[in-house]
DOGUGU-58413 format. One record per residue (C-alpha): x negated, y negated, z; residue in one letter; residue number from 0. Coordinates in nm, 4 decimals. Example, Ala and Ser with C-alpha at 12.3 -4.5 7.8 and 13.67 -1.06 7.14 Angstrom:
// residues 2
PT       c1       c2       c3 aa   i
PT  -1.2300   0.4500   0.7800  A   0
PT  -1.3670   0.1060   0.7140  S   1
END
This chain:
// residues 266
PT       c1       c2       c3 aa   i
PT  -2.0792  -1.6479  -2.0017  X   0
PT  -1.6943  -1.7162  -1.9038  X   1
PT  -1.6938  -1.7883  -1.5376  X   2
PT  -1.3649  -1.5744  -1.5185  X   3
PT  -1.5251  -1.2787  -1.6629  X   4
PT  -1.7739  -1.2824  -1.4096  X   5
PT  -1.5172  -1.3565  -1.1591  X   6
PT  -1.3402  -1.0623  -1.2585  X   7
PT  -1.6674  -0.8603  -1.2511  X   8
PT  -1.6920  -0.9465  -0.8956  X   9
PT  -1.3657  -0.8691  -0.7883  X  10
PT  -1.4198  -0.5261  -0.9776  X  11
PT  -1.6924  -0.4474  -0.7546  X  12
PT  -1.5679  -0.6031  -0.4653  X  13
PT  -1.2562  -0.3978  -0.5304  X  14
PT  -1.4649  -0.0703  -0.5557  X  15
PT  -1.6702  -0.1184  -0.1916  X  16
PT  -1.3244  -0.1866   0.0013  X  17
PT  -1.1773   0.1492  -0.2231  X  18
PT  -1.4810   0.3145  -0.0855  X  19
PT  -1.3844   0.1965   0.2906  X  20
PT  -1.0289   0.3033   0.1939  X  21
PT  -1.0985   0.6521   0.1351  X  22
PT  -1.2735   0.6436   0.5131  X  23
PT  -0.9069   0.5602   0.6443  X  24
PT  -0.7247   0.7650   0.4383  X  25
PT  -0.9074   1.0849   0.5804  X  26
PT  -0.9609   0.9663   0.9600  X  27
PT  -0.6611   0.7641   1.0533  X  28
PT  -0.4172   1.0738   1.0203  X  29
PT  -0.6670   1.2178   1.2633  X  30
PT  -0.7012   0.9556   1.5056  X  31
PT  -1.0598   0.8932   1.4444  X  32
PT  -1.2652   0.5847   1.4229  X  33
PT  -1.2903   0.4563   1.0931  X  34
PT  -1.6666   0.2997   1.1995  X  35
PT  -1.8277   0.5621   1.4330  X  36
PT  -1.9646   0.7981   1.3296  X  37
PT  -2.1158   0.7117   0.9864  X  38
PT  -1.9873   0.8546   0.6318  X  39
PT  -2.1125   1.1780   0.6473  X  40
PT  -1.9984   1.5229   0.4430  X  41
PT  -1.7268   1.7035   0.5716  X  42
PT  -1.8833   2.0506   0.5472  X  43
PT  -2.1959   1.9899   0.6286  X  44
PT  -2.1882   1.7171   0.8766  X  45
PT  -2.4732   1.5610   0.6482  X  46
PT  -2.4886   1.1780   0.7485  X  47
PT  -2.4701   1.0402   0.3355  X  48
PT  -2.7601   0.7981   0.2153  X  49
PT  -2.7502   0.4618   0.0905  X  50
PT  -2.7732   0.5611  -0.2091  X  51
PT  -2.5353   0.8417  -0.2199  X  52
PT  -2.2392   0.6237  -0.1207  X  53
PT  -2.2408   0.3833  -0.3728  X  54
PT  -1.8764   0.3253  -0.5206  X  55
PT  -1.7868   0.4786  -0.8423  X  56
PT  -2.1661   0.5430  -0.9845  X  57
PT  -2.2978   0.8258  -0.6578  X  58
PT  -1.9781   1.0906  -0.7302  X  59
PT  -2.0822   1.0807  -1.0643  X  60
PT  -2.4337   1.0749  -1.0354  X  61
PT  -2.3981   1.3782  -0.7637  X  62
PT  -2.1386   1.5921  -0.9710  X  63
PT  -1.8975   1.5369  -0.7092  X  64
PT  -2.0724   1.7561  -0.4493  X  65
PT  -2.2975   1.6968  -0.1292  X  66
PT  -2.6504   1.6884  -0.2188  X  67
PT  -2.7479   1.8591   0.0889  X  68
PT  -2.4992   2.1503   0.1020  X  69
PT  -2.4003   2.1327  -0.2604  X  70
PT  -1.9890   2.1384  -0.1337  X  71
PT  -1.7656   2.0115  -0.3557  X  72
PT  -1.6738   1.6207  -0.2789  X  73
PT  -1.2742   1.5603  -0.3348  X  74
PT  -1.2007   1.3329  -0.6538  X  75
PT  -1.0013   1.1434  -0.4197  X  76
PT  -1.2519   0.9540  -0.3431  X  77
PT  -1.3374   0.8660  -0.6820  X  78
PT  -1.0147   0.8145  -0.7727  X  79
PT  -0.9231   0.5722  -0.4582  X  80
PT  -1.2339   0.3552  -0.4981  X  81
PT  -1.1498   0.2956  -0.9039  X  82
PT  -0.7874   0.2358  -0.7911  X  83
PT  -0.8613  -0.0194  -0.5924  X  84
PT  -1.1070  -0.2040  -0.7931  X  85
PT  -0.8404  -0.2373  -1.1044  X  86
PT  -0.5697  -0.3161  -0.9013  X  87
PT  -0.7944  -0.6102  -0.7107  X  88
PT  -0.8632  -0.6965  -1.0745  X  89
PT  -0.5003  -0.7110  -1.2009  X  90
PT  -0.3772  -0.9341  -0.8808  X  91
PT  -0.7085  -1.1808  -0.9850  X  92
PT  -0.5528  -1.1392  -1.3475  X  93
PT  -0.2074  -1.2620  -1.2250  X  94
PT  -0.2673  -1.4780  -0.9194  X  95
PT  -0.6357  -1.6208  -1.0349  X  96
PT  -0.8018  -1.7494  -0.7183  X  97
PT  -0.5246  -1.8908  -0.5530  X  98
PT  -0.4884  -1.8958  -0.1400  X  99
PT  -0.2021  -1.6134  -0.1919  X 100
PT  -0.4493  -1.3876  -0.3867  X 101
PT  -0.6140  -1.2735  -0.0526  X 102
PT  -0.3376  -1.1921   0.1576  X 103
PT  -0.1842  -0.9430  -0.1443  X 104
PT  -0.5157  -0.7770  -0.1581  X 105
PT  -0.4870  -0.6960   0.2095  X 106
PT  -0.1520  -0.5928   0.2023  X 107
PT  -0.2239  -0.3800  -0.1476  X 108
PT  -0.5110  -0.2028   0.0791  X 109
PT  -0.2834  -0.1055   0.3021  X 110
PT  -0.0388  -0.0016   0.0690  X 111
PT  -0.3152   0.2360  -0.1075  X 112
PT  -0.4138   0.3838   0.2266  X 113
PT  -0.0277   0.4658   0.3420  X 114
PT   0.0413   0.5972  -0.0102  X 115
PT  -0.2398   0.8653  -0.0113  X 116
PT  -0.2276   0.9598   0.3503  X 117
PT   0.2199   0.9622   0.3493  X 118
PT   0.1273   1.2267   0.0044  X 119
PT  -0.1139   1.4764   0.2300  X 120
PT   0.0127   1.4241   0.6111  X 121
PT   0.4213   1.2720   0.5750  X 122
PT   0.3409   0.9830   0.8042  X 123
PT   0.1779   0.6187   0.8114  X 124
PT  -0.0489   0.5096   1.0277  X 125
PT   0.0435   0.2341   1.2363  X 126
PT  -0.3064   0.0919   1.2106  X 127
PT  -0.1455   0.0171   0.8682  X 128
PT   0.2002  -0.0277   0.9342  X 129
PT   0.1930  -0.2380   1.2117  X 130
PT  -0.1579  -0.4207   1.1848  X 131
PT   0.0208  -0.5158   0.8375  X 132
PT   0.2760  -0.6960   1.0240  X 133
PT   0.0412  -0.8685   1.1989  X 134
PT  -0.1390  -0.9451   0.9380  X 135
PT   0.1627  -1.0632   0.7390  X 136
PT   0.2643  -1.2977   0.9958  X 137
PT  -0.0492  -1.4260   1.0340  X 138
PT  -0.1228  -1.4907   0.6189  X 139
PT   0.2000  -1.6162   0.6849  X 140
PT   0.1186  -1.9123   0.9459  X 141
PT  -0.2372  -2.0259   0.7385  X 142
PT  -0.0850  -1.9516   0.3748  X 143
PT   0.2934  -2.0686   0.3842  X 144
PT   0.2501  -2.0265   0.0017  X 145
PT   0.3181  -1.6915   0.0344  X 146
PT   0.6911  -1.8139   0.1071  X 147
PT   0.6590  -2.0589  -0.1281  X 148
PT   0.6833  -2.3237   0.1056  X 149
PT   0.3357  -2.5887   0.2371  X 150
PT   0.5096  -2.5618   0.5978  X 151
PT   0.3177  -2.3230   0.8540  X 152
PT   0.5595  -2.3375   1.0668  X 153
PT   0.8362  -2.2346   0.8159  X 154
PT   0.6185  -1.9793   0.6673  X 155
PT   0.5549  -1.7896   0.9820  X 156
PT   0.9600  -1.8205   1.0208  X 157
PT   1.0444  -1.6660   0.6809  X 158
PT   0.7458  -1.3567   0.7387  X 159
PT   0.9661  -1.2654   1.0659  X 160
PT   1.2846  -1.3265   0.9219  X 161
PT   1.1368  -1.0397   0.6275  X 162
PT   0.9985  -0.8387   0.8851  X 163
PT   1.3538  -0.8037   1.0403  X 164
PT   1.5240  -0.7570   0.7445  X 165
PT   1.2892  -0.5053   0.5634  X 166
PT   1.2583  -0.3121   0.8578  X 167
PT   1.6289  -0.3484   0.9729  X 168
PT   1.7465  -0.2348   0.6804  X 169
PT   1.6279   0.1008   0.6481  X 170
PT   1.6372   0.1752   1.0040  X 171
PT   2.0659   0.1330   0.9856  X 172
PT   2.0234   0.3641   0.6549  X 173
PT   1.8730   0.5723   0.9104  X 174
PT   2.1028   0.5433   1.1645  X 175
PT   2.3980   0.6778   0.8961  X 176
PT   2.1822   0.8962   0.7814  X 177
PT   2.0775   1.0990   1.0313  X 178
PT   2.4949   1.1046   1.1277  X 179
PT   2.5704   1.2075   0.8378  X 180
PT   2.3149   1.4626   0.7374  X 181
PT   2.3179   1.5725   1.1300  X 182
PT   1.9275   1.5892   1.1267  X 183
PT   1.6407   1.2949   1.0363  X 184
PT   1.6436   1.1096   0.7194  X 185
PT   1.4469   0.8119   0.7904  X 186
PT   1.0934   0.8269   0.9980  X 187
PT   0.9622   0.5806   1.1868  X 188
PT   0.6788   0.5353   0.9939  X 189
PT   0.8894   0.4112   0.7182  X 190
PT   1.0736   0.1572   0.9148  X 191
PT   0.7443   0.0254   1.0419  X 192
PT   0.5805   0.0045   0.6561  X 193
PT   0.9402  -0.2098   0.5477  X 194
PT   0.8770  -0.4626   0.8369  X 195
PT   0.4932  -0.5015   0.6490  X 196
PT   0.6670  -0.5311   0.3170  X 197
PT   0.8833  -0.7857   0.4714  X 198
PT   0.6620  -0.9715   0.6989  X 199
PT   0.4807  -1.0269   0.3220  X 200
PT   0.7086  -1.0728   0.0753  X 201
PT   1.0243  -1.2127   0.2625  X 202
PT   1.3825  -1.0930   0.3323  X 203
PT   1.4976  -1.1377   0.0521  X 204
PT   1.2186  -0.9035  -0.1699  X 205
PT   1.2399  -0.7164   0.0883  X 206
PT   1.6143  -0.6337   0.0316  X 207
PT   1.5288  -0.5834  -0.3232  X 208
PT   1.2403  -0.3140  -0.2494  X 209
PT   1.5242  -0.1391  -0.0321  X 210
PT   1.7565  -0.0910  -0.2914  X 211
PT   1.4934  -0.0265  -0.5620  X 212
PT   1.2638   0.2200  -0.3811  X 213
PT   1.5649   0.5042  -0.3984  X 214
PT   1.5145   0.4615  -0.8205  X 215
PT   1.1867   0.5872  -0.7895  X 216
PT   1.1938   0.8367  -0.5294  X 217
PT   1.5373   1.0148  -0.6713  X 218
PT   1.3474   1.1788  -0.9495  X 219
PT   1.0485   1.2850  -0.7880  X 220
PT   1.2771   1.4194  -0.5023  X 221
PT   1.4687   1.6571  -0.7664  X 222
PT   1.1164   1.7676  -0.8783  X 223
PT   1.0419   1.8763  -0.5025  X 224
PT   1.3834   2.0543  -0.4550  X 225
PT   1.3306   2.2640  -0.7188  X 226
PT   0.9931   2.3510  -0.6777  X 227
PT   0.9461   2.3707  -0.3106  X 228
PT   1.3787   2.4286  -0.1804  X 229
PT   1.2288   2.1342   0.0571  X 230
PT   1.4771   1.8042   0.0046  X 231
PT   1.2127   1.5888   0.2231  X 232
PT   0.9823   1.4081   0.0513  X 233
PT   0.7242   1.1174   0.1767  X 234
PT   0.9069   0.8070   0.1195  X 235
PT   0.6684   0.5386   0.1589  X 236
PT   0.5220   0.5437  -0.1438  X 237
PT   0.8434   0.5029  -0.3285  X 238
PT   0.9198   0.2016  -0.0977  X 239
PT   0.5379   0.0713  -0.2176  X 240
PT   0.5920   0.1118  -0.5341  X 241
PT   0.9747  -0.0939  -0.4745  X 242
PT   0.7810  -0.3427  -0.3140  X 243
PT   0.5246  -0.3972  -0.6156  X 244
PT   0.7830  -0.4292  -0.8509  X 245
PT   0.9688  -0.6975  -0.6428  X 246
PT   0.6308  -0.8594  -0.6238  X 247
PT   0.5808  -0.9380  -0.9556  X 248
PT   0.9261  -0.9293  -1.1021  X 249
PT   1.1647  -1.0002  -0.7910  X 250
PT   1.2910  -1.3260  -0.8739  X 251
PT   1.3477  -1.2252  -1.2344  X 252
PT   1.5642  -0.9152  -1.1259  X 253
PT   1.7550  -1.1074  -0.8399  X 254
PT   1.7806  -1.4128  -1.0963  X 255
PT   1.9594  -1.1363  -1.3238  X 256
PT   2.1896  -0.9874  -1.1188  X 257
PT   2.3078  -1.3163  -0.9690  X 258
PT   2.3909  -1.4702  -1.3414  X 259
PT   2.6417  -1.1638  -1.3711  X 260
PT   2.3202  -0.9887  -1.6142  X 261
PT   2.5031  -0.6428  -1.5279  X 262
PT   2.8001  -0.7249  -1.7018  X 263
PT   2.6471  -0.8149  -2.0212  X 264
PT   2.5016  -0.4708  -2.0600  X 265
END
C-alpha cells in the first residue's frame, strides 16, 4: 500500500484525537478551568465519559449525539471540531509532506481552531492561546529556522520577534486611531495578542499581509451582523485567522503581485 496513504491515514487520526482535546479547550479555557482535571465528563450530568464513549468522530455517532447516561443532547461542536481538525492536519501533510515546518503549522493551526470557536461564542481569546502561541512561535522559531526560510537559529528566532512586533504592532496603532476616532473600543486585546502569534509564525512581513487582508473577510460578515443584530461589533479573530491562512499558503504569490505593479494590469 502507498506509504503516503497510510501516512495520511495517520495524520487523519492523529488529527481527530488532538480535535477531540480541542473541543476540551474550547469549552474550559473561556472559563478558566483546567483543561486536564477533572476528566471529560457530560455537562448535564456530570457523568465522567468512558473509554469508549470518547472516541473521535465514531462515539457521537455511535451515541446519537447524546450522553448515554442522561440521554442530553451532546453539541455537534464537538463533532464538527474533531473532523475539522483531522482534514485540515491532512491538507498541511498534503502541502508540506513531512517536512520539519509541518509540525510547528499544526500547532499554530490548533490554536487557531481553538481561538476561532471560542472568539464566535465568548468575543475573546484565551491567552493560553494567544500568548503560549508566541512562545511557541519563537521557540519553532529557534529549532526550525525553516519556518523563516533561513538554516540560521539564531536568525530565525530574530525574524519570529521581528513578526511578533510587527503583527501585533500593527493592529494595536489601528487601535489606537480607532478607538479616537470612533470615541469607544475597536480593537481588543485579545486580538493584538493573536497578531503577535501570527507573526511570531509567519514573519513580519505575512504578517502585514494578514493585517490588510483580514478586513476583506470580516467586512461582509460584519454587514450581515448590523443588519441582523443593530450590533457593529463582531469577533475579529477569526477573520485575522482566516488572513493569516491565506498569507500562508499564497503570501508570497500576492506580495510578489502587488510588487510587479499586478494592480495596474487589472
Amino acid at each position: 500500500m502507498d506509504i503516503n496513504f497510510l501516512a495520511g491515514i495517520f495524520i487523519f487520526i492523529f488529527g481527530a484525537v488532538i480535535g477531540s482535546f480541542l473541543n476540551v479547550c474550547i469549552v474550559r479555557l473561556p472559563l478558566e478551568k483546567s483543561v486536564v482535571f477533572p476528566s471529560s465528563h457530560c455537562v448535564a450530568c456530570r457523568a465522567p465519559i468512558a473509554w469508549y464513549d470518547n472516541i473521535p468522530l465514531v462515539s457521537w455517532v455511535l451515541l446519537g449525539g447524546r450522553c448515554r447516561m442522561c440521554k442530553g443532547k451532546i453539541s455537534f461542536r464537538y463533532w464538527l471540531v474533531e473532523l475539522l481538525t483531522a482534514v485540515s492536519f491532512v491538507l498541511f501533510y498534503r502541502y508540506y509532506g513531512l517536512q520539519p515546518v509541518l509540525w510547528p503549522y499544526l500547532v499554530m493551526l490548533s490554536g487557531f481552531i481553538v481561538a476561532t470557536f471560542v472568539d464566535f461564542e465568548h468575543r475573546i481569546i484565551p491567552d493560553e492561546v494567544s500568548i503560549g502561541g508566541m512562545i511557541a512561535g519563537l521557540a519553532f522559531s529557534l529549532i526550525i529556522p525553516q519556518l523563516h526560510g533561513t538554516n540560521s537559529h539564531l536568525l530565525g528566532v530574530g525574524l519570529s520577534l521581528l513578526g511578533l512586533l510587527a503583527g501585533g504592532g500593527c493592529i494595536y496603532l489601528m487601535g489606537v486611531i480607532g478607538d479616537f476616532v470612533f470615541k469607544k473600543e475597536t480593537m481588543g486585546g485579545g486580538d493584538v495578542k493573536l497578531m503577535g502569534m501570527v507573526g511570531a509564525f509567519l514573519g513580519w512581513k505575512l504578517a502585514l499581509l494578514t493585517f490588510f487582508l483580514a478586513p476583506f473577510f470580516g467586512a461582509g460578515f460584519g454587514i450581515v451582523e448590523k443588519i441582523r443584530t443593530k450590533d457593529s461589533t463582531i469577533a475579529y479573530g477569526p477573520f485575522l485567522i482566516m488572513g493569516a491562512l491565506v498569507s500562508l499558503f499564497w503570501g508570497d504569490k500576492i506580495i510578489y503581485f502587488l510588487l510587479t505593479g499586478g494592480l495596474s494590469r487589472l
